[in-house]
C-alpha positions in Angstrom: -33.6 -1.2 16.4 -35.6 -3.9 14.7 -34.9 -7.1 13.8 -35.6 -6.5 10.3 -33.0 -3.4 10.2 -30.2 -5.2 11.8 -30.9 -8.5 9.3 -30.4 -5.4 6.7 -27.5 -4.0 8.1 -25.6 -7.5 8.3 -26.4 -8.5 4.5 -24.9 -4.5 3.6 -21.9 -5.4 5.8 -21.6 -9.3 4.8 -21.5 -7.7 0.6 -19.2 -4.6 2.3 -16.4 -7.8 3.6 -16.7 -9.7 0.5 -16.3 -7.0 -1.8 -13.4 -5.7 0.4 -12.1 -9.0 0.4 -12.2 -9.7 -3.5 -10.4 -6.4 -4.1 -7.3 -7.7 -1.5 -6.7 -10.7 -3.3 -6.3 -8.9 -6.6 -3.7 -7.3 -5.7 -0.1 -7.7 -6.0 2.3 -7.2 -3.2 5.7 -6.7 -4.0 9.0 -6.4 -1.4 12.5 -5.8 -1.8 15.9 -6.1 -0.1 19.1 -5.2 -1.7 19.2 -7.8 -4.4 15.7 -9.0 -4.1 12.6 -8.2 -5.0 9.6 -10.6 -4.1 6.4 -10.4 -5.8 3.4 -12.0 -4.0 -0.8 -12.2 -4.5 -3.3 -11.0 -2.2 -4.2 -14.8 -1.9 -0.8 -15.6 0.2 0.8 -16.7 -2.9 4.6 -16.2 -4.4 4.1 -15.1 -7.9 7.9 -14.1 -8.9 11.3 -13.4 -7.3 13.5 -10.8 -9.3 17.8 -11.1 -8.5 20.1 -8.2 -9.2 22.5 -10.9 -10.5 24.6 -8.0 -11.8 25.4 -7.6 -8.3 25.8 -11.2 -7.1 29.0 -12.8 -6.8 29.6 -16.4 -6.7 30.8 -16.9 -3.1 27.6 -15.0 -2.4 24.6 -18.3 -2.0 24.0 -17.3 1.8 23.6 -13.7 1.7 21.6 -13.9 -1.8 19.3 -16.3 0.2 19.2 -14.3 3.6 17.8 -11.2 0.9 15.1 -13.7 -0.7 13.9 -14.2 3.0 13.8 -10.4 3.3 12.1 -9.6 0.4 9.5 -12.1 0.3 9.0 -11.7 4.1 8.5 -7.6 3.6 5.6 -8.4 0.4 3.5 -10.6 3.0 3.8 -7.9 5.5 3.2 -4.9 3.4 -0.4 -7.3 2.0 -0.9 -8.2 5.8 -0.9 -4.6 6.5 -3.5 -3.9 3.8 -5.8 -6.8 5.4 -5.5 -5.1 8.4 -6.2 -1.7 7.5 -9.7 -3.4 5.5 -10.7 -5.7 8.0 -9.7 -4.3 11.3 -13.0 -2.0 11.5 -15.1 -5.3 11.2 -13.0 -7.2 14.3 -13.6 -3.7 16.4 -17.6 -3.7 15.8 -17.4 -7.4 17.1 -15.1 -7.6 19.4 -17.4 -6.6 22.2 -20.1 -9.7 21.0 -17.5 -12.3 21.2 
């Protein structure tokens, strides 16, 4: 392979990661426990948290904040997940090189 076809190949896969990139941090993440739902961006950022307060009592702080924990802990997995499943073909191609 020439020099000039792998330079070629990294500018395709260098647009292939931004582009792939841009799309992840438009999206919205959202997670829920039973009273909870957490909203977060692509960008590692917590845009809203919903409470059932139909279903909250008031002796009910700790468990209400225990659900928050869950919820907003579930959206960054579920958008770490989707990083993963984007990026994770790139760390295989290079993980040999580094």
């Amino acid at each position: 392979m020439n020099m000039q076809n792998l330079m070629m190949q990294a500018k395709k896969m260098k647009k292939d990661i931004e582009n792939a990139q841009n799309e992840l941090e438009s999206k919205v993440y959202e997670g829920k426990s039973q009273l909870v739902t957490a909203t977060v961006s692509g960008k590692n950022k917590l845009i809203s948290i919903k409470i059932d307060m139909d279903e909250v009592g008031n002796d009910d702080k700790e468990l209400l904040e225990d659900m928050i924990l869950v919820a907003v802990n579930s959206a960054i997995d579920k958008m770490e997940e989707d990083k993963e499943a984007k990026f994770g073909k790139y760390g295989q191609m290079f993980n040999g090189l580094m």
